[in-house]
Backbone as numpy.savetxt, mean C-alpha at the origin, in Angstrom:
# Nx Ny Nz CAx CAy CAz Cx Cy Cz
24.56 22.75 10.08 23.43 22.32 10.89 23.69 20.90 11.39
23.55 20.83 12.39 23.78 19.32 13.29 22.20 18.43 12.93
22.51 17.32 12.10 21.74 16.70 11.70 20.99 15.68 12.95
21.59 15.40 13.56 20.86 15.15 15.06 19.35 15.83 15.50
19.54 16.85 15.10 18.82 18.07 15.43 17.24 17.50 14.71
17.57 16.76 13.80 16.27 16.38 12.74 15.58 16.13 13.52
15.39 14.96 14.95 14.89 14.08 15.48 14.01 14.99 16.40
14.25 16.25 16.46 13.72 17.71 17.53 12.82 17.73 16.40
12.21 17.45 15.97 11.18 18.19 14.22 9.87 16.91 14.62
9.28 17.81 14.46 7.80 16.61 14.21 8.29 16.11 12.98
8.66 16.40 11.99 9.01 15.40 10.44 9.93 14.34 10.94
11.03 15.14 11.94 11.70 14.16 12.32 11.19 12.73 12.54
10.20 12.66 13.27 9.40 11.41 14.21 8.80 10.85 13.11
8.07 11.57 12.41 6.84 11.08 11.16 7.64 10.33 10.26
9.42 10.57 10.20 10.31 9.99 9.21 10.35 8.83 10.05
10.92 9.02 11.28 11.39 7.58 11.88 9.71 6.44 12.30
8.62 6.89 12.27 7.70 6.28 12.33 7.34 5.72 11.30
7.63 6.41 9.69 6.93 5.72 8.77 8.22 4.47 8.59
9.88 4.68 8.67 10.73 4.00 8.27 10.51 2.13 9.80
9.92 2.75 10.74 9.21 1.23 11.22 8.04 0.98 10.86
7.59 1.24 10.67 6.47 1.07 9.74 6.36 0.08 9.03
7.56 0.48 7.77 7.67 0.04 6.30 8.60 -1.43 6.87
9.34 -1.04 7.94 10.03 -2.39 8.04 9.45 -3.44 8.92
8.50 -3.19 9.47 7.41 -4.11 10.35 6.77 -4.59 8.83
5.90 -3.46 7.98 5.10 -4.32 6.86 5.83 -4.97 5.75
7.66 -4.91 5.48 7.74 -5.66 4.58 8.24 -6.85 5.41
8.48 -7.00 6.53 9.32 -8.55 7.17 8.25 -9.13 7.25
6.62 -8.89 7.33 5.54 -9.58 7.25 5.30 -10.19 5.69
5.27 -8.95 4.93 5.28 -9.30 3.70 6.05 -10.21 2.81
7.27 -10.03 3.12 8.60 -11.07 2.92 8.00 -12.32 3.26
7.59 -12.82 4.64 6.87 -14.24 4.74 6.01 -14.37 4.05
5.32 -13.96 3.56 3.88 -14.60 2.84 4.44 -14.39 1.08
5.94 -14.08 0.48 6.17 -13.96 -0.83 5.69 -12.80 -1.01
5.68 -11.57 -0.73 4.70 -10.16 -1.38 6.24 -9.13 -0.86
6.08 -8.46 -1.64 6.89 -7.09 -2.13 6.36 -6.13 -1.77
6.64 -4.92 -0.73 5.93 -3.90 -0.41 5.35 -3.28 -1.13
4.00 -2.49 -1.36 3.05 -2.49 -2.43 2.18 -3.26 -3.55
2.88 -4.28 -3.00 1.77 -5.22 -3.43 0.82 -5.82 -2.95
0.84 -5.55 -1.75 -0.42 -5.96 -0.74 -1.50 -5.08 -1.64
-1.24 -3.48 -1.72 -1.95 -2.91 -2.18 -2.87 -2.87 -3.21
-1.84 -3.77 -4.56 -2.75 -3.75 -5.76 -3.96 -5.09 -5.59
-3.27 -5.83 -4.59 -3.93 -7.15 -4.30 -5.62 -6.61 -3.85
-5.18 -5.53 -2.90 -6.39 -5.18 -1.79 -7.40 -4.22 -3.05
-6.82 -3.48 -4.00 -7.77 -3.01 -5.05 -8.14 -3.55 -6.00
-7.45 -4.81 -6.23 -8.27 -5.55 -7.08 -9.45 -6.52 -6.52
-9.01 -6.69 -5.17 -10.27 -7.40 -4.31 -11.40 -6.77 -4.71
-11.23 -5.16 -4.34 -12.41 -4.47 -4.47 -12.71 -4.11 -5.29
-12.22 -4.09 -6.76 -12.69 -3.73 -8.06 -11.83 -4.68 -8.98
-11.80 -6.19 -9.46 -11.34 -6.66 -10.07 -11.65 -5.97 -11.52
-10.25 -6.47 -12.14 -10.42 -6.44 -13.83 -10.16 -4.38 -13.45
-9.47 -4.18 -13.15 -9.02 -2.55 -13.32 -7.91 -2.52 -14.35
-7.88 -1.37 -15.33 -6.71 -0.99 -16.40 -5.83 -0.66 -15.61
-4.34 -0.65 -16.01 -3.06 -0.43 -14.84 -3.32 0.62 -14.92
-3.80 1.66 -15.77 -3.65 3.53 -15.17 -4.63 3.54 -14.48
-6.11 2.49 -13.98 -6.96 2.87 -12.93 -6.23 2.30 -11.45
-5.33 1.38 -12.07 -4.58 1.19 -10.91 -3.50 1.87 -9.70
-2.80 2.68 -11.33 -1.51 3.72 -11.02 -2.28 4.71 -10.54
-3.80 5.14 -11.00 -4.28 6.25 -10.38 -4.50 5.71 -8.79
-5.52 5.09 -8.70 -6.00 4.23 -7.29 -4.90 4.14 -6.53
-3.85 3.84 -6.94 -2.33 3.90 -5.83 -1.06 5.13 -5.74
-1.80 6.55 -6.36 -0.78 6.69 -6.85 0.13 6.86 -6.86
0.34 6.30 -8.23 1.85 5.61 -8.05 1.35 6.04 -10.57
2.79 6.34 -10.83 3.12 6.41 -11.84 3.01 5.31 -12.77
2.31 5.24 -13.99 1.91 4.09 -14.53 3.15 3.01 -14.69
4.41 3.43 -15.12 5.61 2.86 -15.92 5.93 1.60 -14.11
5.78 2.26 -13.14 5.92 1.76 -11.59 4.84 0.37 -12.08
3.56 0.81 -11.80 2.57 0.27 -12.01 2.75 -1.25 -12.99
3.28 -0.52 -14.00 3.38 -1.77 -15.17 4.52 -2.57 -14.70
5.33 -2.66 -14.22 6.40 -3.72 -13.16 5.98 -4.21 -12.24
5.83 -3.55 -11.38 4.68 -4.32 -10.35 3.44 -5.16 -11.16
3.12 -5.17 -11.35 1.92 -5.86 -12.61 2.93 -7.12 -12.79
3.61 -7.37 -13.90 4.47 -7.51 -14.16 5.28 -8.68 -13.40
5.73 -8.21 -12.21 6.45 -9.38 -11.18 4.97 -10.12 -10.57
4.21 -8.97 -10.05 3.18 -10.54 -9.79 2.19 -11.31 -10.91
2.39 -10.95 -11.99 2.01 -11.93 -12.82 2.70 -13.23 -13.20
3.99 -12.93 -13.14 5.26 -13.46 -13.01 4.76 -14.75 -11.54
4.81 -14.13 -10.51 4.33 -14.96 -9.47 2.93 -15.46 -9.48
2.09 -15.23 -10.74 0.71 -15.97 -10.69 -0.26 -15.20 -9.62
0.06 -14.34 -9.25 -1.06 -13.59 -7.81 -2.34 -12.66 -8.98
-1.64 -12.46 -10.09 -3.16 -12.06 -10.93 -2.46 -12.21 -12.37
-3.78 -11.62 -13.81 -3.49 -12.01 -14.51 -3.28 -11.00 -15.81
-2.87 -10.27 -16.80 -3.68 -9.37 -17.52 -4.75 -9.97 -18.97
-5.39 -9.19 -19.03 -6.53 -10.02 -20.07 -7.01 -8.49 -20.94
-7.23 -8.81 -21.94 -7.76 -7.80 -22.98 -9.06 -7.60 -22.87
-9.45 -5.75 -22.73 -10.49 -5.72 -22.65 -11.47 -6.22 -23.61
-12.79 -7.10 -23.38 -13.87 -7.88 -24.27 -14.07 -6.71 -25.30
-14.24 -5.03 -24.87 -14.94 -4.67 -25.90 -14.34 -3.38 -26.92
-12.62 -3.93 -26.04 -11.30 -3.01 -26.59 -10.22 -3.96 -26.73
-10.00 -4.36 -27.69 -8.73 -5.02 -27.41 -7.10 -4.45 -27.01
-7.04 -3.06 -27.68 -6.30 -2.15 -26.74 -6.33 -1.89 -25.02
-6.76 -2.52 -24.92 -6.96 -2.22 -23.32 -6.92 -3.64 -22.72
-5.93 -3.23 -21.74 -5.27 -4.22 -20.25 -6.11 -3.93 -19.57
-6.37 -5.76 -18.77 -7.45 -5.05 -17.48 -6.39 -6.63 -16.32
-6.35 -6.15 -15.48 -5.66 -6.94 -14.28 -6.75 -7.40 -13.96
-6.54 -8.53 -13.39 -7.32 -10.08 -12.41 -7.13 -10.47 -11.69
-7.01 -10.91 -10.20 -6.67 -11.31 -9.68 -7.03 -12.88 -9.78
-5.93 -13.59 -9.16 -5.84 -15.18 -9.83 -6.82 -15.60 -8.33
-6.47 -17.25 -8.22 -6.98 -17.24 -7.05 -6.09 -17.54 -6.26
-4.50 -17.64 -6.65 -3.36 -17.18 -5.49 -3.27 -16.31 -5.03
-3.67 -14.96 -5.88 -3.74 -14.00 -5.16 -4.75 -13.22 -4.73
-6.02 -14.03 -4.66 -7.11 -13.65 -4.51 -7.31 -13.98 -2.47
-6.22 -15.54 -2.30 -6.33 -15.90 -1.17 -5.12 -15.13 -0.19
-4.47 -13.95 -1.42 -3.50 -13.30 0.21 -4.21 -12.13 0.30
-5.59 -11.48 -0.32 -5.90 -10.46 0.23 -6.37 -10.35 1.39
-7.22 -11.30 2.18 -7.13 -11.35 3.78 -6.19 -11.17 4.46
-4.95 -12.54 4.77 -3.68 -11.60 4.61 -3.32 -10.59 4.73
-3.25 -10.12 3.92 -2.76 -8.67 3.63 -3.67 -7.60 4.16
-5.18 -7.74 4.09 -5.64 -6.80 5.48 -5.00 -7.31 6.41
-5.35 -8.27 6.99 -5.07 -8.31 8.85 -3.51 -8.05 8.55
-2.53 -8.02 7.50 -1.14 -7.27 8.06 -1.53 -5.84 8.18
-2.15 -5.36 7.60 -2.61 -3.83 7.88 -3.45 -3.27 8.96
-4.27 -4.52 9.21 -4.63 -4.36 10.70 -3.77 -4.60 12.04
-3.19 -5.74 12.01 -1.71 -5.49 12.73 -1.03 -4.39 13.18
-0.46 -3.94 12.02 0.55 -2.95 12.14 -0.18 -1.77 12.41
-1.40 -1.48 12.73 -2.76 -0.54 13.06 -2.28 -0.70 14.66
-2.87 -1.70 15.16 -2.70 -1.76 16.62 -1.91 -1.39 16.68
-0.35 -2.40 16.20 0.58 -1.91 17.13 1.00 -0.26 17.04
0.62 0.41 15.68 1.51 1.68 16.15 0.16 2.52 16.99
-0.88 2.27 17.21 -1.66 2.77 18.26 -1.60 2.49 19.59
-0.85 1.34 19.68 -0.55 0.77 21.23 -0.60 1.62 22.34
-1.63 1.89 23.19 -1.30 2.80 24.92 -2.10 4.18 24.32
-3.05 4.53 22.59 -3.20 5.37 22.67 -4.90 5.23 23.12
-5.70 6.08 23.35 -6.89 6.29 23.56 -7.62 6.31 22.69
-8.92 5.95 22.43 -9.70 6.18 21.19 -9.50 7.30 20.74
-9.93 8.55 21.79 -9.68 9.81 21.34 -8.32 10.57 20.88
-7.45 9.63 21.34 -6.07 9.87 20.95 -6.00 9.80 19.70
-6.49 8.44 19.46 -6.65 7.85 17.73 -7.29 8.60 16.88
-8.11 9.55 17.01 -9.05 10.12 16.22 -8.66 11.19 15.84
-8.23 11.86 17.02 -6.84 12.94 16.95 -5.83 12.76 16.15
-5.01 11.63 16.30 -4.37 11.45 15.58 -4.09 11.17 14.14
-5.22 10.58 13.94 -5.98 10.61 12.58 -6.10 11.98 11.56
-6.60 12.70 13.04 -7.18 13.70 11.94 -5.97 15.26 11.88
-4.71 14.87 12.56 -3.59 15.67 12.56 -2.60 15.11 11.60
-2.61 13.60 11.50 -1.70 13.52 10.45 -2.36 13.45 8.89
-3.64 13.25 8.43 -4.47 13.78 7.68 -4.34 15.19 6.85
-4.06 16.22 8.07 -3.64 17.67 7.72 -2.63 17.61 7.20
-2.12 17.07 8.06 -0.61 17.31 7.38 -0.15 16.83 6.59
-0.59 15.43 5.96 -0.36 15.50 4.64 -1.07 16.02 3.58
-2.01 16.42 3.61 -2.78 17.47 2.95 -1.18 18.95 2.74
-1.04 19.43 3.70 -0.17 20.42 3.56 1.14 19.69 3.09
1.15 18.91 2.95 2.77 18.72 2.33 1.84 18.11 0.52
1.20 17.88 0.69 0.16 17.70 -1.14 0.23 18.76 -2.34
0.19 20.07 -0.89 -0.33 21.30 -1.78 1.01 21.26 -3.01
């Protein structure tokens, strides 16, 4: 099979769209010190500080052992903190510090960014469409 051929595939495109994607959001990320996926834990701890890493690994998912490294390097970098739960001491709960409390703006508007641009020239209704076709389809690649 002539691997060329990939680029004829709707997966084809969805591959080469997510791979600019990822390299538009980490050369952003790279400037501001952040590691791809870490915008992420930043942006869920905004919205639910003090989460256990498996509410985290669930919330992203992403596999706890992942989870606990990532944790891990940005604690390392001071962007949050872990602390024992008050009424478990078995239990980790993440914090965000207030270094990394000040790149979660940041880190939306890079996600708003990279929003426009890969919508660029489309129509609202294009967008909504589009939304709700690539939605499906990862639904069907879930099952």
């Amino acid at each position: 099979m002539d691997l060329t051929l990939v680029g004829h595939l709707i997966g084809g495109q969805l591959v080469r769209a997510e791979k600019a994607h990822h390299r538009l959001g980490s050369e952003w990320l790279k400037r501001v010190g952040l590691y791809p996926g870490q915008e992420m834990l930043l942006l869920s701890l905004r919205s639910e500080d003090g989460m256990t890493q498996s509410q985290l690994a669930s919330r992203n998912c992403l596999d706890l052992s992942t989870i606990t490294k990532v944790v891990q390097r940005m604690e390392r970098a001071r962007l949050v903190e872990r602390r024992a739960d008050p009424d478990d001491a078995r239990i980790s709960r993440v914090y965000l510090t207030e270094q990394g409390r000040a790149l979660c703006e940041p880190a939306w508007q890079m996600w708003l960014d990279l929003e426009q641009q890969l919508t660029e020239g489309l129509t609202e209704a294009e967008r909504v469409l589009l939304h709700r076709l690539l939605a499906t389809v990862a639904t069907n690649l879930e099952r």
